[in-house]
Kinemage of the C-alpha trace (Angstrom):
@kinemage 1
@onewidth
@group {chain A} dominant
@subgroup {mainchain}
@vectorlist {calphas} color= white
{ca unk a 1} P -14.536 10.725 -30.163
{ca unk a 2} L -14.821 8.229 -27.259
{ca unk a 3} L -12.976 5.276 -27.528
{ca unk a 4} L -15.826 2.227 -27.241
{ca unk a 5} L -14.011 -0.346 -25.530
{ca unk a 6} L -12.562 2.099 -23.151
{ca unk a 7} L -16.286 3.333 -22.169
{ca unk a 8} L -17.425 -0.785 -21.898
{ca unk a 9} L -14.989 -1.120 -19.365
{ca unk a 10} L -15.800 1.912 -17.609
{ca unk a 11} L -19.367 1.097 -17.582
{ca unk a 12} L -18.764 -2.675 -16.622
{ca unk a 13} L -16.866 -1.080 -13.368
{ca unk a 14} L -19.516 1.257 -12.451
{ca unk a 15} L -22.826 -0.582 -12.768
{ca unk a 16} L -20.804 -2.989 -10.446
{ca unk a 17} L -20.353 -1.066 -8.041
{ca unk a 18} L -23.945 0.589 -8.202
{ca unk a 19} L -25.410 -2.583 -8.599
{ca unk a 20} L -27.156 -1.827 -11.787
{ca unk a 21} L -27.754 -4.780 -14.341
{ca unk a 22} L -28.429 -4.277 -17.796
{ca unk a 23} L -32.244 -5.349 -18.999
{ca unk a 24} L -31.912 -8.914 -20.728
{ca unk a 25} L -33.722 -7.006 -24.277
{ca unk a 26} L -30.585 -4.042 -24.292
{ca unk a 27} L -27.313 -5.359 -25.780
{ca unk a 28} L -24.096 -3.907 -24.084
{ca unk a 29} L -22.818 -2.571 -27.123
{ca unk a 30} L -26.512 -0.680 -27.492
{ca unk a 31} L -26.169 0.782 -23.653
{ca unk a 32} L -22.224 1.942 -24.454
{ca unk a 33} L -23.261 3.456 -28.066
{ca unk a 34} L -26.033 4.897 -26.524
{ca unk a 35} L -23.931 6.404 -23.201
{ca unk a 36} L -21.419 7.744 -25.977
{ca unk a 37} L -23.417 9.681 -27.654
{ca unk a 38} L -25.453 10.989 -24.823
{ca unk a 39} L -21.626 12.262 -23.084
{ca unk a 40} L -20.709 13.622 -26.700
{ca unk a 41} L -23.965 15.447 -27.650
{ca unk a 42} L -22.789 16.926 -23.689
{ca unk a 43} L -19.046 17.273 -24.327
{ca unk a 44} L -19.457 20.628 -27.163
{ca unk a 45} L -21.578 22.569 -24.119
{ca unk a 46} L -19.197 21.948 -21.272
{ca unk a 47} L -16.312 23.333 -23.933
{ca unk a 48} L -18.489 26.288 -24.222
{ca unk a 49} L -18.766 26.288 -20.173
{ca unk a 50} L -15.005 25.867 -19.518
{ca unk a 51} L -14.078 28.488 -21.954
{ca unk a 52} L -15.765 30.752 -20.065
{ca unk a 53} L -14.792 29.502 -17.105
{ca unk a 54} L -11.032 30.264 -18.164
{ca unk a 55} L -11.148 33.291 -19.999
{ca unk a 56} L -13.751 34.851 -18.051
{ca unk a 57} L -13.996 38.473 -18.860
{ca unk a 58} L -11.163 38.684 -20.505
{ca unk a 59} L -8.486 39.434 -17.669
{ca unk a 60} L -6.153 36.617 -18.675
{ca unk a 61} L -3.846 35.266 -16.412
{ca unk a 62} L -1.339 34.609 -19.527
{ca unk a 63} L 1.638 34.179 -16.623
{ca unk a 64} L -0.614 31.290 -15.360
{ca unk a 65} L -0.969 29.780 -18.423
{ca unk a 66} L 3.394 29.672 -18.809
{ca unk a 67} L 3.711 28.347 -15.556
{ca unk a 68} L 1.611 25.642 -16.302
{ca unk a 69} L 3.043 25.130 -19.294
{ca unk a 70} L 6.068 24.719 -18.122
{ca unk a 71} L 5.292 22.626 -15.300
{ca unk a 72} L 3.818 20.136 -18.271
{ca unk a 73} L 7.132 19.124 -19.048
């Protein structure tokens, strides 16, 4: 789950910069509920994409995944 106020300030930052402003009849916390679920409803599909991304057809680079591991700390 996204954390709101994080997502407000992200949004704040990049309408900025695009120039975008928010109609007077949409409430911020409307736009940011509404952004969260639309990246949400998103985030189980690009899971699904990124798994098979990674474990593609099942040759698993398992030394990879050590390195990295290791690496992580």
């Amino acid at each position: 789950m996204l954390h709101r106020e994080d997502v407000e300030k992200f949004l704040d930052c990049r309408l900025k910069q695009q120039g975008i402003e928010i109609p007077m009849d949409i409430p911020r916390d409307a736009l940011v509920e509404a952004f969260c679920q639309y990246v949400e409803d998103d985030r189980y599909e690009w899971l699904k994409d990124n798994f098979k991304s990674f474990f593609g057809d099942g040759e698993i680079d398992w030394e990879w995944i050590r390195r990295a591991r290791l690496q992580s700390r």
